[in-house]
C-alpha positions, 0 to 999 in steps of 0.5 A, spaced: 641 357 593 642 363 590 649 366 589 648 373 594 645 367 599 651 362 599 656 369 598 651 370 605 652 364 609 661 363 606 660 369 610 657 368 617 661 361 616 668 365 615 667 370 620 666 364 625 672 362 624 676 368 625 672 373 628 671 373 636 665 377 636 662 372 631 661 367 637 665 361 638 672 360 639 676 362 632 682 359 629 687 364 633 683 362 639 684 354 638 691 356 636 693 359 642 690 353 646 693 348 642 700 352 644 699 352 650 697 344 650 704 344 647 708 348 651 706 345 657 709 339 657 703 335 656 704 328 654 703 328 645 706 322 644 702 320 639 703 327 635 695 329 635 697 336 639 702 337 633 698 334 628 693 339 630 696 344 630 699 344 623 691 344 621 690 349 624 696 353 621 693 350 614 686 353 615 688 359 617 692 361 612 686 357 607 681 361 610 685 368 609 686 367 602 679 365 600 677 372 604 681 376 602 679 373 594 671 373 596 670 380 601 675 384 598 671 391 596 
């Protein structure tokens, strides 16, 4: 695979998972759910929503850094 071919598609794979057009739901939006899980008094007893909750943080604040690194102009 070429470099300007895998720069492509980290790309598209990136913006899937923080940009609402890109289609399917974005990091944000899972984050957003996952509070409202948690919030809702739903049982989490075994800590999964929370656990969760935390990746999601994680990756955004993974996929942030390696944006702004790999797209900035």
């Amino acid at each position: 695979m070429t470099a300007d071919l895998r720069l492509d598609l980290e790309r598209v794979l990136s913006d899937r998972l923080v940009d609402e057009s890109a289609g399917g739901p974005t990091l944000e939006q899972a984050l957003r759910a996952t509070d409202e899980m948690l919030s809702d008094g739903g049982s989490d007893s075994e800590g999964l929503l929370a656990d969760y909750r935390t990746y999601l943080v994680d990756r955004m604040a993974r996929v942030t850094e390696y944006r702004s690194k790999q797209f900035a102009i």
